[in-house]
C-alpha positions in Angstrom: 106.6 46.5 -94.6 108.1 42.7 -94.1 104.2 41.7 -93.3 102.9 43.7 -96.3 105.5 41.8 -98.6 104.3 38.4 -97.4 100.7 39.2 -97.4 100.8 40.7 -101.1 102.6 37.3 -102.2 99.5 35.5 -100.8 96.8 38.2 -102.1 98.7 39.6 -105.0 99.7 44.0 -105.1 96.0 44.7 -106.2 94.5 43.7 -103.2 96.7 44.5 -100.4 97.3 48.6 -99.9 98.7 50.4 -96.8 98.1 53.8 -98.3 97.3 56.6 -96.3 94.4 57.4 -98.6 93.1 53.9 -98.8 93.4 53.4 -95.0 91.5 56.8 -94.2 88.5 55.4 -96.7 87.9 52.9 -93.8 88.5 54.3 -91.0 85.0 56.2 -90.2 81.8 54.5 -89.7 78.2 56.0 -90.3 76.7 54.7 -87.0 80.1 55.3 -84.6 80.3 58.8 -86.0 83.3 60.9 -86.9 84.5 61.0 -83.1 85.1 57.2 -83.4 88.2 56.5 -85.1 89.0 53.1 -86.5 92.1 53.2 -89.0 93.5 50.3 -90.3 97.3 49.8 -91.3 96.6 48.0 -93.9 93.4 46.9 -95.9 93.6 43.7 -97.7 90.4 42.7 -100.3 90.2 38.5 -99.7 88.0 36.8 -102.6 88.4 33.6 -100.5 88.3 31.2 -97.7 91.7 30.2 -98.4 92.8 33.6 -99.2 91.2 34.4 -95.6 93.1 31.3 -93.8 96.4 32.7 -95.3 95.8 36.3 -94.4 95.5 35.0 -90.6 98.7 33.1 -90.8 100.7 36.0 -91.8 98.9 38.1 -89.0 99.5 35.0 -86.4 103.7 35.1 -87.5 104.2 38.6 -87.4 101.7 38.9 -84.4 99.7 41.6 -86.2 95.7 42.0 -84.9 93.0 41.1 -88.0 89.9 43.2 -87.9 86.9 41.7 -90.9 84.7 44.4 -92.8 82.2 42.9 -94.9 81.1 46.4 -96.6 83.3 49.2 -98.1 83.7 52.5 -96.3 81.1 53.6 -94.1 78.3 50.5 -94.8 79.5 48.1 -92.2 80.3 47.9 -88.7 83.2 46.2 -88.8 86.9 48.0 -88.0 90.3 48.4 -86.1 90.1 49.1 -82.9 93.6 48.1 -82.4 95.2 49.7 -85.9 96.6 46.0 -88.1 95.2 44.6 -90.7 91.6 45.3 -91.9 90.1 42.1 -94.3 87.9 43.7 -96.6 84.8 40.8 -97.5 83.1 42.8 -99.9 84.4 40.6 -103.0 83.1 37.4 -101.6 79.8 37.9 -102.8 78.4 34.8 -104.4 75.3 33.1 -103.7 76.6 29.3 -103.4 73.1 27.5 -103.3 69.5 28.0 -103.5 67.7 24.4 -102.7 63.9 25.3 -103.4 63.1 22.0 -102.3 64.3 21.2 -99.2 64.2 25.4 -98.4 68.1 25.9 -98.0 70.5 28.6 -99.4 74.3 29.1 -98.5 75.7 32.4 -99.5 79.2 33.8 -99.2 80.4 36.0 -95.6 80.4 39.1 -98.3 77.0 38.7 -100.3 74.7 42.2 -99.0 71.8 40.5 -97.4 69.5 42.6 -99.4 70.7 40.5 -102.6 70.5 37.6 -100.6 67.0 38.3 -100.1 65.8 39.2 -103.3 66.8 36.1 -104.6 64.8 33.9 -102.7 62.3 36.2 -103.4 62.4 34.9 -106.9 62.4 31.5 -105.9 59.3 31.4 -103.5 61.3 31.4 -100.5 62.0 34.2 -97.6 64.1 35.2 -94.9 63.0 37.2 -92.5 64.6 40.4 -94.0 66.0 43.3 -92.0 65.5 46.7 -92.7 68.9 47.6 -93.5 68.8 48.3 -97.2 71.7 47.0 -98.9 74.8 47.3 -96.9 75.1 44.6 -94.2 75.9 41.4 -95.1 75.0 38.0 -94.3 78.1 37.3 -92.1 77.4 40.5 -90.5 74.0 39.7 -89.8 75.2 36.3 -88.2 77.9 38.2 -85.8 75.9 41.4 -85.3 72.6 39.8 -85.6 69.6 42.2 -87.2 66.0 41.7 -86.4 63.8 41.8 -89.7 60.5 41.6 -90.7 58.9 38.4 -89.6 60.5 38.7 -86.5 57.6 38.3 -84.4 56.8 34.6 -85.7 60.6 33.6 -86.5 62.9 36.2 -84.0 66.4 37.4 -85.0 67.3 36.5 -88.3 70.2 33.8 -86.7 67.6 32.3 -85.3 67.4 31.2 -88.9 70.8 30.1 -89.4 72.1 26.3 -89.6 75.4 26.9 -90.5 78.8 28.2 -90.9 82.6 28.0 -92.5 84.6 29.7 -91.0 88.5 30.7 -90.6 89.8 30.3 -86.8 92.3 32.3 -85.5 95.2 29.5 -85.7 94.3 29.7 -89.5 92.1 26.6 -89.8 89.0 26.5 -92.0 85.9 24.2 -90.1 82.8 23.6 -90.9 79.6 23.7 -88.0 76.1 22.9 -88.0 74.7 21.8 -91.5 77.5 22.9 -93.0 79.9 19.9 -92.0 77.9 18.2 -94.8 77.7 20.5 -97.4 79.8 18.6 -99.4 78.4 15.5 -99.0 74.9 14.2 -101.3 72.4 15.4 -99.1 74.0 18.5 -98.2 73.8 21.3 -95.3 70.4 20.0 -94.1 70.1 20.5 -90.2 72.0 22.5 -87.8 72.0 20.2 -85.1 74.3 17.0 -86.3 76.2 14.8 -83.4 78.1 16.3 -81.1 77.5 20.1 -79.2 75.9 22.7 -81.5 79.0 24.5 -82.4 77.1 27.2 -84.6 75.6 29.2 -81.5 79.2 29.6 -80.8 79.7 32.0 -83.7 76.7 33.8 -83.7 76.8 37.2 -82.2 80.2 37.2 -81.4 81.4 40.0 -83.2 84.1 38.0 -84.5 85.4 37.0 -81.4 86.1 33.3 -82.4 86.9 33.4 -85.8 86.1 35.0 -89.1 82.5 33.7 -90.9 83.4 32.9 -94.5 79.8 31.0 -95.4 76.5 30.9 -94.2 73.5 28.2 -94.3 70.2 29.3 -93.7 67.0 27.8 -93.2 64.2 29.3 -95.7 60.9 30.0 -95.5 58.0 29.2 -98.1 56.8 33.1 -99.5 53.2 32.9 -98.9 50.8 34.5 -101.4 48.5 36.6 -99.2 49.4 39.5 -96.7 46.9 42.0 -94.4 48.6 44.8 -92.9 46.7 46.4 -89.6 46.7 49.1 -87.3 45.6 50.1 -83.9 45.9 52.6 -81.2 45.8 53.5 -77.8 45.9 56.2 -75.2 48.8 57.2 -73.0 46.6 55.8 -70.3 45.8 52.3 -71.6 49.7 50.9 -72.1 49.0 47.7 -69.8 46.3 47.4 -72.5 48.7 47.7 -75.3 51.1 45.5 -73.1 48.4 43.0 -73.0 47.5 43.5 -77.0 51.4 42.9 -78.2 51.6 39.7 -75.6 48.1 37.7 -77.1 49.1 38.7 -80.7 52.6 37.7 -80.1 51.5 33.8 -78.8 49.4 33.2 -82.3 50.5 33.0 -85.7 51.7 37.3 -86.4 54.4 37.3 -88.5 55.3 40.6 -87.2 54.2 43.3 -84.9 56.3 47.3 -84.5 55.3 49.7 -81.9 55.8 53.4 -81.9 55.0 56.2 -79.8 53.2 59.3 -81.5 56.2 60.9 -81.6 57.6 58.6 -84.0 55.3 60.7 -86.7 56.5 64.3 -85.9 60.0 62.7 -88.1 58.1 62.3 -91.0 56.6 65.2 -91.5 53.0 65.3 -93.0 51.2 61.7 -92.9 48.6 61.0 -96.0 46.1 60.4 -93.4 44.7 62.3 -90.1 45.9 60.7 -86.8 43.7 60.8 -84.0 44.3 63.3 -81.0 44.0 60.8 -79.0 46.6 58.5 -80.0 49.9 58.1 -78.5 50.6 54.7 -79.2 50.3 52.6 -82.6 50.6 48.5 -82.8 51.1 47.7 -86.4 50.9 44.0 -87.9 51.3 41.6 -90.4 49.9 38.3 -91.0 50.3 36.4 -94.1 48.5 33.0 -96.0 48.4 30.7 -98.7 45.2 31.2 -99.4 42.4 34.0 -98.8 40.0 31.7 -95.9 43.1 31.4 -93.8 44.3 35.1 -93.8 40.6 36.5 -93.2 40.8 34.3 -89.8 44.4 35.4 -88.5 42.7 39.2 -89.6 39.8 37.8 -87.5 42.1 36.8 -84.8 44.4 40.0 -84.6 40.8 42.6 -84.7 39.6 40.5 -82.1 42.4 40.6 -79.8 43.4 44.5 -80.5 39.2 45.5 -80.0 39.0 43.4 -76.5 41.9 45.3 -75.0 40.7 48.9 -76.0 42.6 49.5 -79.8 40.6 51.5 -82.6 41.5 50.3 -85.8 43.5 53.1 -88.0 43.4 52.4 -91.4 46.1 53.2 -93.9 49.4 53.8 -91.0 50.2 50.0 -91.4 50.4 50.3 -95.1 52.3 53.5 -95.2 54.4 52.3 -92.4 55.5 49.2 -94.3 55.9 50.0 -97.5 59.2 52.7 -96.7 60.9 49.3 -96.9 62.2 48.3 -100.1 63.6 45.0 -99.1 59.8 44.2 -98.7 59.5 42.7 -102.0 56.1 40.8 -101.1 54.8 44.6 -100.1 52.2 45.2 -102.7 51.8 49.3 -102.0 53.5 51.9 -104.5 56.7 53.4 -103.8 57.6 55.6 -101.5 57.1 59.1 -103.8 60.6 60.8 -103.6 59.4 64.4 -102.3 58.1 62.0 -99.0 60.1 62.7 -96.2 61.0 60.1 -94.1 63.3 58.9 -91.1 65.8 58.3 -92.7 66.0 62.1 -95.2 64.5 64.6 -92.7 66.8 66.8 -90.5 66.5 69.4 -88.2 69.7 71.4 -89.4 73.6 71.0 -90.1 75.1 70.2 -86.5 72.3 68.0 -85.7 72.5 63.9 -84.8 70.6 61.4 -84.2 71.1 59.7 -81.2 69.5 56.3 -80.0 69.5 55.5 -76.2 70.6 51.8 -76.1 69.0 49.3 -78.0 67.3 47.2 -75.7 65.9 44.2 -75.3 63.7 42.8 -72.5 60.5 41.1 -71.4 57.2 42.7 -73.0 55.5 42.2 -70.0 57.8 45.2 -68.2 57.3 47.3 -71.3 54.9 49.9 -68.9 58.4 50.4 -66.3 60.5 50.8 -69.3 58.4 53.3 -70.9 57.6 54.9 -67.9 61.5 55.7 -67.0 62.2 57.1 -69.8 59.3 59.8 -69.9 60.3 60.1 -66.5 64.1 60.9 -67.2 63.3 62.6 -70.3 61.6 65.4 -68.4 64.0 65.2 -65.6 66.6 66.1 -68.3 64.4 68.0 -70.2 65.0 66.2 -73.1 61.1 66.6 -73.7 61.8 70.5 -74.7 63.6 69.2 -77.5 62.1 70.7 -81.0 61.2 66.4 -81.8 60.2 64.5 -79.1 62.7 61.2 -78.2 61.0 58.5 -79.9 59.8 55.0 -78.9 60.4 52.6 -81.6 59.9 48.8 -80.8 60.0 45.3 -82.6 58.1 42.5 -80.6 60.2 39.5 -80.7 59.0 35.6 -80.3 59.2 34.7 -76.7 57.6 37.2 -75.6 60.4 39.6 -75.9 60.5 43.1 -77.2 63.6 45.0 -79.0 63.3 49.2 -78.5 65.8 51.6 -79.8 64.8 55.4 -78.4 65.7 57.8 -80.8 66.5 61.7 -80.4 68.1 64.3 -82.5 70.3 66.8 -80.3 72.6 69.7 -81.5 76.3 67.8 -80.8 78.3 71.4 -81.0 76.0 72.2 -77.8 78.2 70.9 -74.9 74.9 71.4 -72.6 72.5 69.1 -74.9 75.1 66.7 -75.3 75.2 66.4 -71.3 71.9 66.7 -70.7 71.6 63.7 -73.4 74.6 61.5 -71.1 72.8 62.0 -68.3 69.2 60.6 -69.6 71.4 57.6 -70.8 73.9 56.9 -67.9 70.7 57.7 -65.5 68.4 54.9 -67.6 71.5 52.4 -67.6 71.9 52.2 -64.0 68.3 51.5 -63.6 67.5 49.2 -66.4 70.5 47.4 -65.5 69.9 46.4 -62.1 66.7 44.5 -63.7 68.2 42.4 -65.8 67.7 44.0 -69.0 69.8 43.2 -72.7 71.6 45.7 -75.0 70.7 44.2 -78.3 73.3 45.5 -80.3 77.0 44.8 -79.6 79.8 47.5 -80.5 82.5 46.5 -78.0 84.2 48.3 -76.1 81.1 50.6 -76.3 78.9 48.3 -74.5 77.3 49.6 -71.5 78.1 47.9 -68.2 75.4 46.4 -67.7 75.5 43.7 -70.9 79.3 43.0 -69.7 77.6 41.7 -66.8 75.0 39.9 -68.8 77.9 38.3 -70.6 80.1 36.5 -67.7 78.8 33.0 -69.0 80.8 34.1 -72.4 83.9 35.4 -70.9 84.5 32.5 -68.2 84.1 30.4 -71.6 86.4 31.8 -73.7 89.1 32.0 -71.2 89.1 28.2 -70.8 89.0 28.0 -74.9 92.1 30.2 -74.2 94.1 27.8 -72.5 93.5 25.2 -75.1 95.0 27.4 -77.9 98.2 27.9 -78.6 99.5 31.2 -77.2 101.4 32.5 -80.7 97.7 32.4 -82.3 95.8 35.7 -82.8 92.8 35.1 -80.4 90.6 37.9 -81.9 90.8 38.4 -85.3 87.6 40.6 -84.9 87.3 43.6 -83.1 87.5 42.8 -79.4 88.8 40.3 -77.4 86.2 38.7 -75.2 88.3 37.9 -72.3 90.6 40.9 -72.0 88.4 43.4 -69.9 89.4 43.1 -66.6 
């Protein structure tokens, strides 16, 4: 009650509530599921970096843990591990700047990076956009990093970022990267100023560090012209498709997916015949400013796909694309609303969707990755299942691939539910003896294996540790980096 007093004096009664019926509105998330519990003790809504600063103060003097949500109820991925306080971002929302000129914006830790998006749609300019619909936003997407559209030519959208305000845990507000100069006359122009690039600190952390209350982004010019393609390939020929997504990745693609054939079963019937033969589709995009240079990346991309053994399959690149409404330069109609999709179709009440790591590793091993996991999926007889686990893959710059595997089991059947743990604690032992990433981090559900990927980060933190003072809240996110022992 004392800490509820003082934080209502800095937020005011509206926006500080330790109700029980406030609390349990926050408490589930949609991709943690019911089983994962994360109840705050009390939520407060902060409309500002000051409000933010003031909000960690009280936590640091009455040594209460912060946890930051940037979307209401189920939307984000943000919550209490530890119980405390929850800091609701959702009202800081504004888009601060869009410079058309020099291709800059700076939005607000709260603003949905859908809005953010279609915005700079308006204005010529681009991010590349993930395919998260409305709910995350940008200061989620700079902790917990999404991969959008474009991803082939520019990577994860942080890749993008130049830089951040943001609240410390002693209570401070800084400024990194481009945005030490946002109030100056040229503004947050470049990321990297004098001194170490402080930014990279900050992104993906999960909060670890401190809480994002602005973000600068680089923009990119929208072009006018797009060519969406398709190709596919045998069971037989994936060093071919291997070969296919590593030349079209080295050239100018703005972005390249990969799916199994099973992918398609979840959608129910396609507007098109798929070949028998197919099992594996390469979609991509290229883009121009003007109709000579997009006919020559088309060029490019046919030649490339047709040397290693693709057939071209007209109209799956379009219809795959389009289910994406923050596509905004996507010219196809929408999606008509008795389509089924991904993201509608069920197979009955108790049944979940379940994704086996998301992964991230060189596309050059993508044949032993794939293999394993038909390999463990039969072994497990995860195959049987009425759909098929699913291969579903974003080709990154650098030659690097992100894959989420998805299958639907029944979760009231104990023995699917084992048979599911199995295939994933069986696949995480082997794919992390090679060296591979989990792309997504939801601490303390990490796998091993990215702990161990992570040392670097620890061994950092802890020597940041002994330069703080010890009263200070170290996490006001939701983990503590260097706890795990």
């Amino acid at each position: 009650m004392e800490i509820e007093r003082a934080l209502e004096k800095i937020m005011g009664p509206d926006r500080v509530s330790s109700s029980e019926a406030v609390c349990q509105s926050y408490q589930y998330n949609a991709d943690l599921g019911k089983d994962w519990v994360m109840k705050p003790d009390i939520v407060v809504l902060a409309e500002t970096p000051e409000q933010v600063s003031e909000v960690i103060k009280a936590a640091n003097q009455y040594k209460v843990p912060v946890a930051t949500k940037g979307t209401m109820g189920g939307g984000g991925l943000g919550g209490n591990i530890r119980g405390g306080i929850l800091l609701d971002l959702s009202l800081m929302e504004k888009i601060i700047s869009i410079d058309v000129d020099n291709m800059k914006a700076v939005a607000e830790a709260g603003c949905s990076f859908f809005k953010f998006a279609q915005e700079l749609f308006k204005n010529g300019l681009m991010l590349p956009t993930p395919m998260y619909l409305s709910g995350p936003s940008v200061a989620a997407s700079v902790v917990t990093p999404g991969i959008g559209l474009g991803r082939t030519r520019y990577g994860l959208n942080v890749e993008l970022v130049e830089g951040l305000e943001v609240v410390l845990p002693s209570g401070e507000i800084t400024r990194v990267g481009s945005m030490a100069y946002a109030d100056t006359d040229f503004g947050p122009f470049f990321r990297y100023i004098t001194g170490p690039d402080l930014v990279g600190l900050f992104t993906k952390s999960n909060g670890a560090f401190g809480i994002i209350t602005k973000v600068a982004y680089r923009c990119l010019r929208l072009p006018k012209h797009w060519g969406f393609h398709a190709y596919y390939w045998p069971l037989e020929k994936l060093e071919d498709v291997t070969k296919t997504l590593m030349q079209t990745t080295s050239i100018e693609v703005f972005d390249i997916a990969l799916n199994d054939k099973y992918r398609w079963d979840w959608e129910g019937p396609l507007p098109f015949d798929m070949p028998e033969d197919n099992h594996f589709d390469v979609m991509l995009i290229v883009n121009a400013d003007n109709e000579q240079e997009l006919k020559g990346k088309e060029q490019a991309v046919h030649d490339i796909c047709s040397t290693n053994g693709g057939t071209y399959l007209p109209g799956l690149a379009e219809h795959f694309y389009r289910d994406w409404p923050t596509v905004l330069f996507c010219t196809f109609p929408p999606v008509p609303p008795e389509t089924p999709n991904i993201m509608t179709t069920t197979l009955g009440k108790r049944s979940y969707h379940y994704i086996l790591d998301q992964l991230m590793f060189p596309t050059s091993r993508l044949t032993d990755v794939y293999t394993k996991t038909l390999e463990l999926y039969k072994k497990y007889k995860l195959a049987q299942l009425p759909k098929h686990p699913v291969l579903d893959a974003q080709i990154l710059k650098q030659q690097t691939m992100a894959v989420q595997c998805w299958v639907n089991i029944d979760e009231g059947s104990p023995e699917w539910v084992e048979r599911f743990e199995k295939t994933r604690d069986d696949f995480r032992q082997w794919y992390g003896e090679r060296g591979g990433l989990f792309q997504t981090r939801f601490p303390p559900l990490v796998p091993e294996y990215a702990w161990t990927s992570q040392l670097g980060a620890f061994n950092l933190l802890k020597s940041i540790k002994q330069t703080l003072d010890p009263n200070d809240i170290l996490s006001p996110g939701t983990f503590e980096l260097g706890s795990r022992k």
